[in-house]
C-alpha distance (Angstrom), angle and dihedral (degrees) to the residues before:
residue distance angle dihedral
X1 . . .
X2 3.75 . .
X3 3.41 131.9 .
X4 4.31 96.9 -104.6
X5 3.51 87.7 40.3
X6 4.12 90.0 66.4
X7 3.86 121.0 88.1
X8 3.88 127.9 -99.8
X9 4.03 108.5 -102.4
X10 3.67 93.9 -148.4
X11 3.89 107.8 13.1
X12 3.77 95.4 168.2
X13 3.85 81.2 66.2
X14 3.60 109.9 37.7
X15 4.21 134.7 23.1
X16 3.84 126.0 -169.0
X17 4.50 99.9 -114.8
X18 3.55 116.4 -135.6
X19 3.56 94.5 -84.5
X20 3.80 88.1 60.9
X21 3.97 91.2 -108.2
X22 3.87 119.1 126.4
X23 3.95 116.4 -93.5
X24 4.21 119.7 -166.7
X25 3.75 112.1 -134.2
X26 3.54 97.3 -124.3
X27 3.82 129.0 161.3
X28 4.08 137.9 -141.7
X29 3.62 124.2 -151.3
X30 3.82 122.3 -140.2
X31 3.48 89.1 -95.4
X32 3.79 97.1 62.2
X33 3.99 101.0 -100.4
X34 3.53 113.8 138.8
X35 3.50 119.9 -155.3
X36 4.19 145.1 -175.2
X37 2.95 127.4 -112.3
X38 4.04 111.7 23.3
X39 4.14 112.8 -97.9
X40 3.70 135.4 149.2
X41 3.99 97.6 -157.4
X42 4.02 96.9 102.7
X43 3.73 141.7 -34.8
X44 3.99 103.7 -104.6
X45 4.17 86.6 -148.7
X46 3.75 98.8 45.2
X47 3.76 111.2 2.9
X48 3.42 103.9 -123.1
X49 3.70 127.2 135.6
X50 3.75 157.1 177.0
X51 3.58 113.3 49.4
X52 3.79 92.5 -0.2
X53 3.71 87.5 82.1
X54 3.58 119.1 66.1
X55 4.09 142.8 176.5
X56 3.36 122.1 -75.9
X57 3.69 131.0 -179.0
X58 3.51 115.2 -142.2
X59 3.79 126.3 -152.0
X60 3.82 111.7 -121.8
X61 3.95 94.4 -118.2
X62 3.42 138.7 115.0
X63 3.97 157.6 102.7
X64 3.81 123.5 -59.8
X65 3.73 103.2 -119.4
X66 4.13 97.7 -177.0
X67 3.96 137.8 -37.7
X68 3.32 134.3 -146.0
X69 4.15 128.2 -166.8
X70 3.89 105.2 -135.4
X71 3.92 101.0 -148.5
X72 3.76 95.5 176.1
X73 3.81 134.1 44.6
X74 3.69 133.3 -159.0
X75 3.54 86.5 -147.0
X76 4.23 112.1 66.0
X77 3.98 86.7 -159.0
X78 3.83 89.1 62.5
X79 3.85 107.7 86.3
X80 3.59 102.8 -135.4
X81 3.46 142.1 -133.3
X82 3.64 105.3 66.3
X83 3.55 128.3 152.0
X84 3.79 118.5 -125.3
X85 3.93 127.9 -163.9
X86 3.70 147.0 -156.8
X87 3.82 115.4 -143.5
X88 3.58 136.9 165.1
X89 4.08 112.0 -142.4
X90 3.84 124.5 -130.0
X91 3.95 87.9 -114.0
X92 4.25 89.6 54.4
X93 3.70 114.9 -96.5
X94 3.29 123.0 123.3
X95 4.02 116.7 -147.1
X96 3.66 152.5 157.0
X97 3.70 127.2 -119.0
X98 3.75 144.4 146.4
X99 3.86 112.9 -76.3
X100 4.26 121.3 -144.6
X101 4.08 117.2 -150.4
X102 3.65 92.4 7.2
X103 3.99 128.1 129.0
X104 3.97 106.5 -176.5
X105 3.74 88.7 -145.8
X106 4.25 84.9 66.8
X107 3.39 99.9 29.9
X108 3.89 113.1 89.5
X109 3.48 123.5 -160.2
X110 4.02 111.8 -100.9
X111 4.15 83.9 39.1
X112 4.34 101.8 138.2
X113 3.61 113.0 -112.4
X114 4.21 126.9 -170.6
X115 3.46 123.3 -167.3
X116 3.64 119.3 -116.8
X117 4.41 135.3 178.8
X118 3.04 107.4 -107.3
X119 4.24 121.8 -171.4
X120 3.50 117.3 -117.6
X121 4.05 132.9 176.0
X122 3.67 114.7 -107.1
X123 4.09 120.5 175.8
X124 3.80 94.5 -93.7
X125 3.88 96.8 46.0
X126 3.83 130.4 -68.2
X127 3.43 129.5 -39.5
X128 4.25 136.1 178.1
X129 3.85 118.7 -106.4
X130 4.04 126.3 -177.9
X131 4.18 115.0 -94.6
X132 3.40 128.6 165.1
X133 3.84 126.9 -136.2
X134 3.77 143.3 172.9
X135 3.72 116.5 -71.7
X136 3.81 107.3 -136.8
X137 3.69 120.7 -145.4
């Protein structure tokens, strides 16, 4: 089974964009805030809500902000270490996410980052979820 062939972990977060790279399902209020993940419940800028906030896609692009190697997890099932980072996207949000090829100690902040699928194993098989790594030039 290929890679594109393999379901979305967390579809109501992520979508593979025409060109087959990852998009977050963001939202933007009428105001102009953009925001991650998707909600209606209120703008965080302005408040409003409802049908003034609307979906978004997000481009899977942005600045590494910080990273941190998680050594220890509360959950035993979770293989362990794995690096986590901070980064704020190209379209404004900032967020937190798993990072690929990274090692915080290397990784400065400012470094470019894409998103990427990446296959993981689930209990029925395999499946892709959204990480993060350093784009190469």
């Amino acid at each position: 089974m290929s890679d594109a062939s393999l379901p979305l972990l967390k579809p109501a977060l992520y979508a593979r964009g025409d060109d087959g790279k990852p998009v977050l399902l963001g939202g933007r209020c009428e105001c102009g805030h953009v925001f991650f993940p998707m909600q209606t419940f209120g703008c965080e800028r302005c408040g409003k809500f409802g049908p003034a906030l609307q979906p978004f896609s997000l481009r899977g692009s942005g600045q590494l902000r910080s990273a941190a190697t998680v050594h220890v997890h509360a959950d035993p099932s979770r293989s362990a270490p794995f690096v986590i980072g901070t980064i704020a996207l190209d379209d404004g949000p900032v967020i937190r996410t798993l990072l690929i090829s990274a090692v915080p100690d290397h990784e400065a902040p400012g470094t470019r980052v894409e998103a990427v699928l990446s296959p993981v194993e689930i209990a029925n098989g395999h499946a892709l979820d959204l990480r993060f790594r350093t784009v190469r030039s």
